[in-house]
Phi, psi and omega in degrees: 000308155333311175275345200277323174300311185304303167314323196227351176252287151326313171275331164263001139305327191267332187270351152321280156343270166297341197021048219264123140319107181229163148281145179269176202237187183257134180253140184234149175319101146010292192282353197304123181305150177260154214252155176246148165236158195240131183214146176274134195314150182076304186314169166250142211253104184236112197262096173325124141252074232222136218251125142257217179242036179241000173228125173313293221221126199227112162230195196204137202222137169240121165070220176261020198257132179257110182253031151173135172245110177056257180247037184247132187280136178228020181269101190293351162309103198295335196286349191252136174202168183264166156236138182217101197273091181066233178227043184241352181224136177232069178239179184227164197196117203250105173280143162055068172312165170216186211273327190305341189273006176284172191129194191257138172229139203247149157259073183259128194253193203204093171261213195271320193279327173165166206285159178219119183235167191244144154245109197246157189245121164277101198244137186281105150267153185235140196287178174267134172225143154257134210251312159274124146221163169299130135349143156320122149224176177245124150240179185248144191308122169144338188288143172267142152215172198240113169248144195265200165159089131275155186212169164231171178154166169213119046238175204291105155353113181306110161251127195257177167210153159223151170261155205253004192217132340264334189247027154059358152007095169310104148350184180265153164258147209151153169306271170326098169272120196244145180222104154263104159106055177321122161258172185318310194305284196293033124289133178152187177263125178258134169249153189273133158244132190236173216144111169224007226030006173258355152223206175289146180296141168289155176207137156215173216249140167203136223252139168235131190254120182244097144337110206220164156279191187253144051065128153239114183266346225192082170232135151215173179235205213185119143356136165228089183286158204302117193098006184261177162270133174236135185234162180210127161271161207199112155259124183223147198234131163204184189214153314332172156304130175306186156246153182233151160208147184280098155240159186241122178006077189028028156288099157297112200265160191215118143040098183201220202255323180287317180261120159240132179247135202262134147236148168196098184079258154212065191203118187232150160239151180264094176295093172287084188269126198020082161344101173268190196255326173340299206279008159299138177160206194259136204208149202229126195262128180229142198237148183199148159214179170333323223260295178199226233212175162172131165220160174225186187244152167201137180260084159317101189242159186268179201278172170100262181010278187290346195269357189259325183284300166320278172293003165262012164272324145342287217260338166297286180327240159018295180322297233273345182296345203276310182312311181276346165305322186254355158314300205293352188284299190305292185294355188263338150271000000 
């Protein structure tokens, strides 16, 4: 009811009013749908008109705000201007469009017989920014969490998520990433992606640090012959970095002119220098931080040894697979 007064009252009160000289336009059906056009925030905007000789008198209106009767401006916004290609066009043209500038713009025209307007709706895109995400944080394995990622844009942003260490996999999609009952593997960096297609996606970052006890991931040695050096290594993965200590048939060994022991980080070695038939054996790696406790055994052998234990489980092993071939033989006749 509204556009219909504006349209049939209001407007042909004001080319009454004023009598105002314009150029004329192309006249279009009322009824006619009104048509969009799509512009991105910053861009500039040209909104079509095109002018024959069958209408006096012409302006251009947002809503019921008139922003030029024929060329005279009555809009105080320096970004609006006409464009008048010769006498064939009557368009407007808006620099560094904004989101406030969407909406409806009337090409209202003043024939003999009655105003005829043309309307296009102008709609404003906006790229995606995120305005929020969650902090860095540190937690301990086991803990649920929640990470945030807001965006604005229009139309309303896509939110993705990845973890990017190790095989960057794609996440749930949402402002909200929820991890329940976090482990070591899910530390690392998740990234936020905002995505609406009208520019480049925004993207940020947040780093999870999961506090885990420690883990020995890892022991071995090497053949050590008598006088020689044996070294035996030991990994272990927790966060913090562990701490380490070395025993010998639960004797906590230490540093001296025979033994040295190296950390680094979270990888320690028992260095042995000249090797006795005393230091074969068994040796115990213990890994420990705030969280818990972990240890495992590596065996220091002279050479022959292991390879000898190793091939009489083979040849045990073979004995009884030989044995049992021929029982199934034996009962099947």
């Amino acid at each position: 009811m509204s556009c219909f007064w504006i349209h049939s009252i209001l407007i042909p009160g004001f080319f009454v009013l004023f009598g105002f000289e314009g150029f004329p336009v192309i006249s279009v059906d009322s009824q006619r749908s009104t048509d969009n056009i799509t512009i991105r925030q910053g861009d500039t905007a040209v909104i079509r008109c095109y002018v024959d000789d069958k209408v006096s008198k012409v302006a251009w209106l947002n809503r019921s705000n008139i922003i030029f009767a024929g060329e005279d401006k009555w809009s105080l916004d320096p970004r609006v201007e006409l464009v008048t290609q010769g006498q064939l066009e009557y368009s407007l043209r808006i620099q560094k469009v904004d989101v406030f500038d969407e909406g409806p713009y009337t090409c209202s025209i003043q024939t003999k017989q009655q105003p005829k307007t043309s309307q296009v709706y102008l709609i404003v895109q906006v790229p995606p920014v995120i305005y929020k995400v969650s902090d860095d944080i540190t937690v301990n394995e086991g803990s649920n969490v929640t990470l945030t990622c807001l965006a604005s844009g229009r139309p309303d942003p896509s939110i993705t998520w990845r973890l990017l260490n190790p095989s960057a996999e794609a996440l749930d999609v949402g402002e909200y990433l929820e991890i329940s009952g976090i482990i070591r593997s899910q530390a690392g960096r998740y990234e936020c992606k905002a995505s609406n297609d009208v520019s480049t996606p925004d993207v940020k970052y947040v780093s999870v640090v999961v506090n885990s006890p420690p883990y020995i991931k890892e022991v071995r040695s090497s053949e050590t012959p008598v006088g020689q050096t044996g070294v035996l290594h030991c990994e272990a993965s927790a966060v913090p970095q562990p701490e380490f200590e070395w025993y010998r048939d639960e004797r906590r060994l230490s540093s001296s002119q025979s033994v040295s022991i190296q950390i680094s980080g979270s990888r320690t070695l028992l260095v042995v220098a000249n090797v006795t038939e005393n230091d074969y054996g068994n040796y115990t790696c213990v890994a420990t931080n705030r969280l818990g406790i972990h240890n495992a055994s590596v065996f220091l052998y002279k050479p022959g040894t292991g390879r000898d234990i190793n091939a009489s489980g083979c040849v045990c092993q073979s004995f009884w697979l030989l044995l049992l071939s021929v029982l199934s033989a034996l009962l099947k006749c």
